[in-house]
N, C-alpha and C positions, 0 to 999 in steps of 0.2 A: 701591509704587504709590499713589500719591495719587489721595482718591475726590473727586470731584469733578463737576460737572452735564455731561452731554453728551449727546446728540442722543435718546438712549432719555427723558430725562427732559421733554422736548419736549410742553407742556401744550395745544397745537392737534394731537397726533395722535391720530388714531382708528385702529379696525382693522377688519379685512372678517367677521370674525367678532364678529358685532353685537352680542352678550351684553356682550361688550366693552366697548359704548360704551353702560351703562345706565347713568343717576345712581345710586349707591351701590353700585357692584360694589367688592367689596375685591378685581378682583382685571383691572384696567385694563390695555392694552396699557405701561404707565408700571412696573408692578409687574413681572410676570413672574416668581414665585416657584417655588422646586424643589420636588419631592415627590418622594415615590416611592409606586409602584400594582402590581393589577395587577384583569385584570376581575372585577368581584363575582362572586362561587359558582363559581370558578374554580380550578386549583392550578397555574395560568400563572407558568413567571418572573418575578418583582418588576423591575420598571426605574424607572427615573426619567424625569419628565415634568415640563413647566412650565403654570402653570396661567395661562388667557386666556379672560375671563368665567365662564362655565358649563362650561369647557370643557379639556381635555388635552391638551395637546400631548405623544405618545409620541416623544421623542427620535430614538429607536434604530430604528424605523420611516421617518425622514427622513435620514438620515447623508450620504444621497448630497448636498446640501442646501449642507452647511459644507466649510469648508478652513483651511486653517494653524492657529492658535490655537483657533477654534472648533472644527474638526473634530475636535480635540484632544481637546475638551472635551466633544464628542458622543459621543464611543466612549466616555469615562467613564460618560457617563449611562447605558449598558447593562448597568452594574453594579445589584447589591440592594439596596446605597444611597450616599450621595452623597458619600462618604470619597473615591472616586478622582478625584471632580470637586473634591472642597476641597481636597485636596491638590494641583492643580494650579497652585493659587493664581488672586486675583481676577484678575488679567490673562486668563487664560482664561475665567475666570467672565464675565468683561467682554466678552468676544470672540464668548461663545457669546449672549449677551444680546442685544451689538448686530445680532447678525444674526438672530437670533428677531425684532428689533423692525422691522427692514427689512422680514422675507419675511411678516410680520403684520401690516404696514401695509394698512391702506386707501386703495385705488390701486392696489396693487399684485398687478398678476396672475402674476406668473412663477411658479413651481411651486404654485400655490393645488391645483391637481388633487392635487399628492403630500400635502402639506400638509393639504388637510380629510380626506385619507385615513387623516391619523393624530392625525386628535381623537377626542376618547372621550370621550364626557358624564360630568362630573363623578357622575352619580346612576348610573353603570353602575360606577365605580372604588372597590377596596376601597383605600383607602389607610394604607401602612403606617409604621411608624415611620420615619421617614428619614433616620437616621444609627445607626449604630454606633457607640456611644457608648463614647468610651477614658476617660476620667475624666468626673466631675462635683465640681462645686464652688457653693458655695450662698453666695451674698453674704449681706451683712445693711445693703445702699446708704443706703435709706431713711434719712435722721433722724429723720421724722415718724414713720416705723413705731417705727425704737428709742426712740424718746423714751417713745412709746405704752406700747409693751410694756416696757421699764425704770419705766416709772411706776406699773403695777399690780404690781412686786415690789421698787421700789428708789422710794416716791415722793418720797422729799428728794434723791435722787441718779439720777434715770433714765438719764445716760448714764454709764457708765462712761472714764476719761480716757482711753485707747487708741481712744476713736472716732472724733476728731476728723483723726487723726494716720494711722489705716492703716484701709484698708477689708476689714472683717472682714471673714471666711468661715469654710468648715469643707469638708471632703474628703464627700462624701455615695457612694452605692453608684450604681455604674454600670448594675448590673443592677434598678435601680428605677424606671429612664424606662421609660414605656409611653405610644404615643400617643392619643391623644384620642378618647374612645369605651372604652377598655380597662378591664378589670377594676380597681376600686377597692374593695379588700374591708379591713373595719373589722379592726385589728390588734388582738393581746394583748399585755399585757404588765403588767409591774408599777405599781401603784398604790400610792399612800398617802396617805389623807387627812389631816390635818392633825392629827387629833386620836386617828387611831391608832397604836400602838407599835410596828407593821411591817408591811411593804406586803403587797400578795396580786399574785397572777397572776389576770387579769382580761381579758377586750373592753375596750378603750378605749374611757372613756366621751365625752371631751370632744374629738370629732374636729372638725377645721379645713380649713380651705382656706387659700393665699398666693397671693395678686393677683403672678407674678412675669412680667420679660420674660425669653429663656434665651439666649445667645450659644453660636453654634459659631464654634471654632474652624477654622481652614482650613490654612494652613501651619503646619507645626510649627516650634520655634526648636531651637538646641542645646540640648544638657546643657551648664550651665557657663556660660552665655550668656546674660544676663538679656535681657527684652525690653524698652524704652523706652517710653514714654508716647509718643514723638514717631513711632514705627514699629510700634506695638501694634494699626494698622487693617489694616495689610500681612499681618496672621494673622487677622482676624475677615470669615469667609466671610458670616454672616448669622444670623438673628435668627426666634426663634418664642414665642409664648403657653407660658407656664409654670404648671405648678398644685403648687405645692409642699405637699401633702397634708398634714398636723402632727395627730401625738396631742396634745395639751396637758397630759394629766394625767400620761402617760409622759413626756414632754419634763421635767416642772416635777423629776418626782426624781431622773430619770439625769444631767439635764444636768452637775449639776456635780460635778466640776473641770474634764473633758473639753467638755462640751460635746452638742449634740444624738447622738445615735444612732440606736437600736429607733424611735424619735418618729417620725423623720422616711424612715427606708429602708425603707419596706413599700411607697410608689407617690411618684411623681412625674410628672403629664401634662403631653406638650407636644401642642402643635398639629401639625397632619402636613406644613404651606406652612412652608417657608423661605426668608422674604423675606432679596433678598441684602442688603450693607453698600450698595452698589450704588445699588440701589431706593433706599434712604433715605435720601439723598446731601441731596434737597429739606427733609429735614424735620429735618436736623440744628440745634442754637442751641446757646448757651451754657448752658456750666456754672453750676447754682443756684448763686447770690453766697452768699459765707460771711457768716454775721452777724458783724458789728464783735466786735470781739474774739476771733474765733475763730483759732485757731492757721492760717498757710499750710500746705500740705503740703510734708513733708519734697523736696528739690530732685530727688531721685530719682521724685518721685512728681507732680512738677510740669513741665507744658508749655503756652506760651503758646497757642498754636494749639488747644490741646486744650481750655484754658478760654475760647476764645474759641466752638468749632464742635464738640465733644464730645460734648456730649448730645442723646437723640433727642427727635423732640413725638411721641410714642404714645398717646393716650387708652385706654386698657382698659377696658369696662365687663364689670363681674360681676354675674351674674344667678342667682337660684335658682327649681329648679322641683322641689317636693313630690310625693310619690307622689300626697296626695290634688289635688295642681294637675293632675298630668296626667288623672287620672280624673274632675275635673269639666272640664275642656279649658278652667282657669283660667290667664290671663297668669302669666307667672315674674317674680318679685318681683325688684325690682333691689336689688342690695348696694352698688354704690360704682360712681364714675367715678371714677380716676386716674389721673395722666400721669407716663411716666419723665422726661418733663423735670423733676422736681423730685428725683430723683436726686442727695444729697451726693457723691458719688462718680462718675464718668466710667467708661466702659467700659474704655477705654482704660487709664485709673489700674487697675483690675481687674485688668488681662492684665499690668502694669507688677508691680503688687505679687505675683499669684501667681507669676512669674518672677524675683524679683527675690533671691531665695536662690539663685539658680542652679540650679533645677527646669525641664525643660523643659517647654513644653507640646505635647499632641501633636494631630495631625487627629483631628477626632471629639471632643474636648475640649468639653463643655457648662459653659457656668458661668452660673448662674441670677443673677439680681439683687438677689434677698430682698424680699420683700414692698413693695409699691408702693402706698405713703399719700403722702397729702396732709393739709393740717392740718384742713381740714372735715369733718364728721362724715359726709357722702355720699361724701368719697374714702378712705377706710379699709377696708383692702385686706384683710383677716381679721375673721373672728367673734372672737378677742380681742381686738381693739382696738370691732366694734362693738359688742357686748353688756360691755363690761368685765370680760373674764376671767368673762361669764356670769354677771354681776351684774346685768344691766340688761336681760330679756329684749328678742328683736325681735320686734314683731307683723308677721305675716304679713297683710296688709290684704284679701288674692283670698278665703282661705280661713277667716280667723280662726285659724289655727294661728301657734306662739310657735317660736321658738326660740333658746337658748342658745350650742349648740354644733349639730353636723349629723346624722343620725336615717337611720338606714337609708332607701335609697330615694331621697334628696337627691341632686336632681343640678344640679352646679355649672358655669354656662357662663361662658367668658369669650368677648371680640369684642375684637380688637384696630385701630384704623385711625388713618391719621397725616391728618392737613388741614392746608395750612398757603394764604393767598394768592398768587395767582397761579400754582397747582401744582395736577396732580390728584390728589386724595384717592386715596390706597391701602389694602388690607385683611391681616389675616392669617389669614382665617378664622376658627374656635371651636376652642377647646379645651373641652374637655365630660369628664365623669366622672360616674357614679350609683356612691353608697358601698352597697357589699352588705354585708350581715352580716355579724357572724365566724364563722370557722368551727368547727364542731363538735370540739374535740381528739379525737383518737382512743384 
């Protein structure tokens, strides 16, 4: 299925559910992103809903509503979460979409009575993680981040020659996604400082954050069957806020030969909206230009169409708010603006290269993007890259507090939104996390 602009993306519609039609809602009749809920202080079955303004659309509560493809699509969303509706593939996704954006039109009266019956204020919905997650995988996209982070431990040689050529990654723990608001508690593990003879068991000292975007996968491909670059969108259901949580100081000793481990599987937050491939049809551009001299990617890993219309315009901005910000009811300090347009690597080439051993991927399949810099020092998307490996402390300007790395109590927000001309600006909500101490060994 080829994504491409159609009548949902239509920058004159409005809806009759006016929250809808605010300037700066992430979350416009144009969006229409999935979740899953269910009522706050409640032990109600979880379902899946689409979010419009302020506001929920409880699927499964409308069913009478859709038919053929959509309807399809709506008896999926009765499920815990949104695995029976990715698995159906976007044409369904597509189908359930366009008729949400018809029966949410403004003008439009026909079942508005069933319809407002099954909104549900976003401030009444607990919302839950919304996928079941079959694998995860953690890119390393960025150049600007690798270049960053290979310059504080390799500075004559910060990229290593395989980066050029394949878009790294690493297999990460499935059971470490937690959605956004959920327990982020400081990990232990082995330490060694530079000057000792052998590491100790310890709370990690030097905790981090990763500015990331996360892709679910939707259809799954064969075993044995790699997936192309040119039909790698026909499996990507959609897109949320990633927080890829990182020890630094457990990172810098386990990593090698293998690579991350303990570091990085104690949490991982996404956002709870997932905007589909769909939605962001408008804000797709090209792939960042490789600098003269830079190797092509291997023919496998290369598609024209996909360097032409492959990457997304996302700005993410990261913000932090201190125990002592929230107790003087001080603004949260901003970390970075950066956009996955700058992305060396395409989503696409991602789902192309983890498939291309002849792995399959499955629905539920997350694969993160790896931290999302840019070359200015306001878009640098971790505390190692802005403090330098915690060399260069950050003034906190609200409170007058420093810091290196992240300090119990810090809690880290991202806001994701895409803008592009002649289109309405879309959202993905916050992904949010407060790091809690470690815990007591027993």
């Amino acid at each position: 299925m080829t994504i491409s602009l159609n009548a949902t993306h239509d920058p004159q519609l409005r809806s009759w559910v006016e929250s809808a039609n605010i300037a700066g809602t992430d979350f416009p009749i144009q969006n229409l992103p999935f979740a899953v809920f269910r009522t706050q202080g409640t032990q109600e079955a979880a379902r899946c809903g689409v979010g419009i303004g302020d506001e929920i659309l409880d699927i499964s509560a409308c069913l009478q509503l859709f038919t053929g493809d959509a309807r399809q699509a709506a008896d999926a969303c009765a499920e815990s979460t949104l695995n029976a509706l990715m698995a159906l593939g976007n044409q369904a996704a597509s189908a359930l979409r366009g008729a949400l954006s018809r029966l949410l039109a403004a003008g439009n009266e026909e079942h508005r009575a069933v319809l407002s019956s099954a909104l549900i204020p976003m401030s009444n919905a607990e919302l839950l993680l919304p996928v079941k997650i079959a694998g995860y995988t953690d890119f390393f996209a960025s150049i600007h981040h690798a270049t960053n982070a290979g310059r504080l431990f390799r500075p004559d040689a910060p990229l290593l020659p395989n980066y050029k050529y394949v878009p790294v990654g690493y297999n990460g723990r499935a059971n470490s996604i937690r959605v956004s608001g959920d327990r982020v508690q400081r990990p232990w593990g082995q330490l060694k400082a530079a000057d000792a003879p052998a590491p100790v068991f310890a709370p990690a000292k030097r905790l981090d954050y990763e500015v990331e975007l996360g892709m679910y996968i939707g259809t799954s491909s064969r075993d044995g069957e790699p997936v192309s670059v040119a039909n790698a969108w026909d499996h990507i259901f959609g897109f949320s806020l990633l927080n890829d949580w990182s020890a630094r100081d457990v990172q810098s000793w386990e990593y090698q030969p293998l690579g991350p481990f303990l570091a990085k599987s104690f949490a991982t937050s996404v956002s709870p909206w997932v905007v589909t491939a769909e939605a962001l049809a408008p804000f797709r551009v090209a792939v960042l230009t490789r600098a003269e001299g830079d190797p092509a990617p291997l023919p496998h890993l290369l598609d024209a169409a996909d360097q032409s219309s492959g990457a997304l315009n996302i700005r993410i901005d990261a913000t932090l708010r201190t125990a002592q910000m929230r107790e003087n009811d001080a603004p949260a300090h901003t970390l970075s603006r950066s956009n996955t347009e700058l992305l060396y690597w395409s989503f696409a080439q991602m789902v192309a290269h983890h498939s291309s051993n002849g792995s399959a991927i499955d629905t539920g399949d997350l694969m993160g993007s790896g931290t999302v810099s840019g070359a200015s020092q306001d878009a640098l998307g971790s505390l190692l890259e802005i403090t330098r490996g915690g060399a260069e402390p950050m003034l906190l300007s609200a409170t007058g507090e420093q810091r290196t790395f992240l300090e119990d109590g810090d809690e880290v927000i991202f806001r994701g939104r895409c803008e592009r001309d002649g289109h309405v600006p879309i959202g993905f909500g916050i992904c949010t996390g407060t790091l809690l101490p470690a815990h007591k060994p027993s």
